[in-house]
C-alpha positions, -999 to 999 in steps of 0.1 A, spaced: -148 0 -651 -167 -10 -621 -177 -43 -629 -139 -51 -647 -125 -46 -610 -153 -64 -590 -145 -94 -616 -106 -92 -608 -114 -92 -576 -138 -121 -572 -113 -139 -595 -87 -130 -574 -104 -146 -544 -118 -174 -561 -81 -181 -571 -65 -180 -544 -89 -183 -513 -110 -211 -521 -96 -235 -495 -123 -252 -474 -116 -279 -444 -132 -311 -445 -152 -309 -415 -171 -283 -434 -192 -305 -456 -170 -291 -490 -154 -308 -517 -117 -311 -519 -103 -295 -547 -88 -320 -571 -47 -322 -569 -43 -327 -607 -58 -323 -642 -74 -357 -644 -104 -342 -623 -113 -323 -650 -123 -362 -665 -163 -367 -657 -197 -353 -659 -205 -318 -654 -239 -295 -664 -236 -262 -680 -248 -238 -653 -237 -202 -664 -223 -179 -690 -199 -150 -688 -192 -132 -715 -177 -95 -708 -202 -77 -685 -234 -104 -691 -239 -133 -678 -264 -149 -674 -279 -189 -684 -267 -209 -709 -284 -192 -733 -281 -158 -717 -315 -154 -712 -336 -179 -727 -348 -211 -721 -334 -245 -728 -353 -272 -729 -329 -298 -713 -298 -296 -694 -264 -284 -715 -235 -312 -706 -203 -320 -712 -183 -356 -703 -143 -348 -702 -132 -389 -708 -96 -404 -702 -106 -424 -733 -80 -417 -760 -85 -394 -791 -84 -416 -828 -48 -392 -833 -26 -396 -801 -15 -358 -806 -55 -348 -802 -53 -358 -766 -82 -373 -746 -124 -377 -759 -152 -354 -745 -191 -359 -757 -220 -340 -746 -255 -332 -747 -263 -301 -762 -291 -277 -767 -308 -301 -794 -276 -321 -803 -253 -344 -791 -217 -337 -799 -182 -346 -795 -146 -341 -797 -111 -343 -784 -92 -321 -753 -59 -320 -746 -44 -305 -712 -13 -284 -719 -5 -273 -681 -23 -276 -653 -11 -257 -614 -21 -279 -590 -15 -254 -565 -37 -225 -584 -62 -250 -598 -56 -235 -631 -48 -249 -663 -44 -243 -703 -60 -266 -726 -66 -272 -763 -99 -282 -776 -105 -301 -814 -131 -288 -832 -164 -305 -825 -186 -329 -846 -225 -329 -837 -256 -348 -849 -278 -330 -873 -311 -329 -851 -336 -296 -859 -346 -271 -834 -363 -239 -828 -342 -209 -839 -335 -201 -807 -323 -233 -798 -298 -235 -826 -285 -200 -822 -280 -207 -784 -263 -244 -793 -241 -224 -819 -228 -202 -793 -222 -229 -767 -201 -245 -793 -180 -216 -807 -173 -211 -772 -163 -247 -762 -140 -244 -788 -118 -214 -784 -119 -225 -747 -87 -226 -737 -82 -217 -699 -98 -238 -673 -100 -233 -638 -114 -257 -606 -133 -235 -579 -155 -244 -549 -194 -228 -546 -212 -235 -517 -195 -272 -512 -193 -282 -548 -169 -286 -574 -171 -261 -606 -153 -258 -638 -145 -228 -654 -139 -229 -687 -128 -202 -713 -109 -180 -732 -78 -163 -726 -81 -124 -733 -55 -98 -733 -64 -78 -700 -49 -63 -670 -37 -89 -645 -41 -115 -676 -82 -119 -662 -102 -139 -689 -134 -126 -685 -156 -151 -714 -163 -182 -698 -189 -212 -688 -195 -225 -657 -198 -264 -649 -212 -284 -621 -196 -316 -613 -222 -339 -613 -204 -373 -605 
């Protein structure tokens, strides 16, 4: 019960107090959904009470990415393209932003299942690749945060709690 208030708390703050000034060296936080479009890195994964790396726990042998596109999905109702480098494979799909706050920084979104390449890894590798990608899919709750001057993404999936906190989710880096 501890750690389900500290999270609703640190939510709370990273919500609503994560203003910076410009003279500080940080990022402005983006004014609308399109700066969700670009490359970010996989750096963290929350799912109830663990988090931990990608992998929670293991190791990965290359960096876990994802590149939200303004290109536009083969079906207009599928939205916009993303592609990424997994685990072992590359992958793709199409995103769609249902609402976005531009005052909150938080948004819904829907994500299409994903297609891959068919590369082999360890077991490891694959079980931590499957996860990432069961996850990017039911993602659908994003929200934009500053850490230590740069721009995060956090992306997940809505859960039924007190305060309507969402506490299964993957943290991005902006890298460009």
């Amino acid at each position: 019960m501890k750690n389900l208030l500290s999270f609703f708390f640190l939510c709370f703050l990273m919500l609503n107090l994560s203003g910076c000034r410009k003279d500080d060296g940080c990022v402005t936080p983006p004014s609308d959904a399109v700066a969700l479009q670009g490359n970010w890195k996989l750096t963290n994964v929350k799912m109830g009470d663990i988090a931990g790396s990608p992998c929670l726990g293991g190791s990965i042998p290359r960096a876990v990415t994802i590149n939200f596109t303004a290109e536009s999905a083969p079906k207009p109702d599928e939205g916009l393209i993303f592609r990424g480098q997994s685990v072992v494979n590359e992958y793709a799909g199409s995103y769609k932003v249902q609402t976005f706050d531009t005052e909150k920084q938080v948004g819904t979104i829907k994500m299409s299942e994903i297609s891959t390449t068919k590369k082999a890894g360890t077991a490891e590798e694959m079980q931590c690749e499957s996860l990432y990608y069961s996850l990017l899919k039911n993602s659908d709750r994003f929200v934009f945060v500053q850490n230590n001057g740069k721009m995060q993404l956090l992306l997940g999936i809505a859960q039924t709690l007190p305060g309507g906190v969402w506490t299964t989710y993957m943290t991005f880096e902006k890298t460009n």
